[in-house]
N, C-alpha and C positions, 0 to 999 in steps of 0.2 A: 488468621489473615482476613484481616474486614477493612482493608484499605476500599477506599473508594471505585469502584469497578462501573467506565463507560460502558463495557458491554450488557449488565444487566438493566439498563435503564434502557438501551436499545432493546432490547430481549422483552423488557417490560412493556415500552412503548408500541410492541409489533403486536404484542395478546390483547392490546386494548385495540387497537387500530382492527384485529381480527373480528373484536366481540362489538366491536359498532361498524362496522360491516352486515354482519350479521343482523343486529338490531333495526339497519335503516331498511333492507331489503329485504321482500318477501321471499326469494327466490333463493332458496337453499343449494341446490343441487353444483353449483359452479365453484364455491369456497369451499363447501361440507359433502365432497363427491364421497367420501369413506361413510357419510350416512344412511346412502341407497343401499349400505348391507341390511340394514335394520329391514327392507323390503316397505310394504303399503302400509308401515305402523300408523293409525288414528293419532291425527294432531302431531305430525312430527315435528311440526315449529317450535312448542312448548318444550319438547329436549334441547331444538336448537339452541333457543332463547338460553336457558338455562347456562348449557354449555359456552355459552356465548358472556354471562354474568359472571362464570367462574374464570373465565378469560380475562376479564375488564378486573373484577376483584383480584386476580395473581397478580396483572399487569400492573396495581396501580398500587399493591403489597410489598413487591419486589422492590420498587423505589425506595423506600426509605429501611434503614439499619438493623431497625429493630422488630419488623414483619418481612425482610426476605426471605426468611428462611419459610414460612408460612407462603408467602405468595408463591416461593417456588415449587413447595411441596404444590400448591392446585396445580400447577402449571404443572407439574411434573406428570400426577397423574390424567388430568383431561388430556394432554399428550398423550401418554400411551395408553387410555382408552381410543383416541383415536385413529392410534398406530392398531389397536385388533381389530377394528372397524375394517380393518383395509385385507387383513387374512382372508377370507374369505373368496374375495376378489385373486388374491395371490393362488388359492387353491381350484378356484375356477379356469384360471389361467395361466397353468404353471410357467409355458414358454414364451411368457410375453414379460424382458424384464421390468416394464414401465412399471407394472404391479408389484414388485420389489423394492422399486425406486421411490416408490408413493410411501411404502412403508419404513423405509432409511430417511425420507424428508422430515418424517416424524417423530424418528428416535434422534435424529440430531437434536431436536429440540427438547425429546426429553434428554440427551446428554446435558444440555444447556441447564438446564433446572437443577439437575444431579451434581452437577458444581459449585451452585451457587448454594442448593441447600446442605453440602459437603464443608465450604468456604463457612456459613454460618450457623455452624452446629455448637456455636458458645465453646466452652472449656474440655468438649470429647473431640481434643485436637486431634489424635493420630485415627479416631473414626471417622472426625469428618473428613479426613487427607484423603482416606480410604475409599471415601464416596466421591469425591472429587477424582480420585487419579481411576477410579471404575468410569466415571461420566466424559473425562480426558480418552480412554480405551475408546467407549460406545462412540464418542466424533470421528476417532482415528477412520473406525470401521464405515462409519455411514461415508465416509471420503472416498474412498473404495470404491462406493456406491454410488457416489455422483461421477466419478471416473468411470465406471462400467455403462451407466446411466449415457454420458454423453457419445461414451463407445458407441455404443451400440445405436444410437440415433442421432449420429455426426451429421444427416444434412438436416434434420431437425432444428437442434440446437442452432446448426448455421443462419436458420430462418428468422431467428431470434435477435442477432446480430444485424445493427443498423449498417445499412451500405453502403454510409458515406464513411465509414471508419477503416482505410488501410488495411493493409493491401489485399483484403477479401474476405467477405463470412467466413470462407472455411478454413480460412487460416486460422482466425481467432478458434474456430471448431478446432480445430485441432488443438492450438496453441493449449488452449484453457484444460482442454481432457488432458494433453501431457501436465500442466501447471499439477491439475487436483492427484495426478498418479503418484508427483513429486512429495505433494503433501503429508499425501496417504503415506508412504515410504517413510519421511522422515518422524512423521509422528506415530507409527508405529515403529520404530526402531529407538526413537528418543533423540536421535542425531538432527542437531537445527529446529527442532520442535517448535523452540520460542519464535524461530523466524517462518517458518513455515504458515502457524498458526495467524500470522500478522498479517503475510502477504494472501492467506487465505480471506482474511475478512475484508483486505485490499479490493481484494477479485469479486466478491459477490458482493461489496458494495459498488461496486465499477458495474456489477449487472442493473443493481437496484436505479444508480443516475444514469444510466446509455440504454437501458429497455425499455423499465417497468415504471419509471416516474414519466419519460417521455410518453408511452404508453397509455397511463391514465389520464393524462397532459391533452391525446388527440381524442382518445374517446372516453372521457369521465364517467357516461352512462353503462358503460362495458362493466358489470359484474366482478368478472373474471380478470381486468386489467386490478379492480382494486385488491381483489382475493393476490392476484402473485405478488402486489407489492408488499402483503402483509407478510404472504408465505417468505418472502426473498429476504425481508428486512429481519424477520426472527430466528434465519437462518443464519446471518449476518451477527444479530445479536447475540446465539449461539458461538461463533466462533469468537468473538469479541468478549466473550464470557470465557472462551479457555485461554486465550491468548493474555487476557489479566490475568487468570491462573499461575500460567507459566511465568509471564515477566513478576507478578509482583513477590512469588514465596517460591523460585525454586531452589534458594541456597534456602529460607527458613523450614523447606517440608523435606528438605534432606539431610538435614542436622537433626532434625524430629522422628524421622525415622530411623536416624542410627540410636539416636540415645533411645527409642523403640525397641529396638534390636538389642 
């Protein structure tokens, strides 16, 4: 299945937009908070930089048919190197789940990768299926995670939420933590998956134009307004990467796995 997929161009488009981020700002600590684990390493720019090349090189890989599978594999692993980056944190502070949540931000995006380089694995079709419906599970799960995430910092989240939008922040608090519970449910059980996955990328593109683009929109100097929009948008192109999954091969990856069987 290598039909045309908008989510990885969005997916691709968010790791370059991450890695010139990176590139224009001296000031690490706001986009690459999971690097303060490394502690007072000498020159930690030159990682960042680095880290920040293999971003723009996935990002601009993943575009075309015949390097996605390559740009996703970078993508896949500087993702979750930077998903261990963030253990530590987790282990310093076991009962605070934000440190949880920082590290499901980040396996969502390697799920995103784990599909696309599952999607183009050439002619080892029921391997790649296999990586693909593994990288399908790891989003299910991190959904969970943004559901537990908003639980648990409901007026947070509401803080987030513009207050000129009906009929109150916390409603939308709320509404969006039931929405992602919905998600979670359905794509782990497989029931409505396809629709689930859609109204999901619905939702955190709905964050990316009503937050994080008004956001860098009032203050463009803000660091951290353009780190969320990168974070928000490749989250987005993550679920826009399962949601082609599902709609484009789930009658051909279920014929394939029975004559598998």
């Amino acid at each position: 299945m290598t039909k045309t997929s908008l989510g990885r161009h969005v997916f691709g488009l968010a790791a370059i937009l991450f890695g010139a981020v990176s590139f224009v700002w001296h000031d690490f600590n706001a986009p690459w908070q999971q690097m303060q684990a490394l502690g007072n390493v000498p020159h930690l720019e030159i990682l960042v930089y680095i880290a920040a090349a293999i971003e723009v090189f996935g990002g601009v890989a993943i575009q075309w048919r015949k390097t996605a599978r390559t740009g996703a594999l970078a993508l896949g692993i500087i993702f979750f190197v930077f998903t261990l980056f963030w253990i530590p944190r987790v282990v310093a502070e076991p009962l605070v789940y934000d440190r949880y949540g920082n590290v499901f931000e980040q396996l969502s995006l390697v799920a995103g990768a784990l599909i696309v380089y599952g999607i183009f694995s050439g002619r080892v079709s029921n391997h790649g299926t296999r990586i693909s419906r593994a990288g399908q599970a790891l989003f299910a799960i991190c959904i969970v995670s943004f559901t537990l995430q908003q639980l648990f910092y409901l007026s947070a989240t509401a803080s987030f939420v513009p207050k000129w939008i009906p009929p109150g922040q916390m409603f939308w608090s709320i509404a969006t933590t039931i929405f992602f519970a919905l998600a979670a449910a359905a794509l782990l059980s497989g029931r409505f998956s396809l629709l689930a996955s859609r109204l999901v990328v619905a939702m955190i593109l709905g964050f990316q134009f009503l937050i994080w683009l008004p956001a860098v929109c009032a203050n463009p100097h803000q660091l951290m307004n353009w780190g969320g929009n990168a974070e928000n948008l490749a989250i987005a192109g993550a679920a826009w990467i399962l949601a082609d999954f599902l709609g484009q091969g789930v009658g051909t990856q279920q014929s394939a796995l029975a004559r598998a069987a």
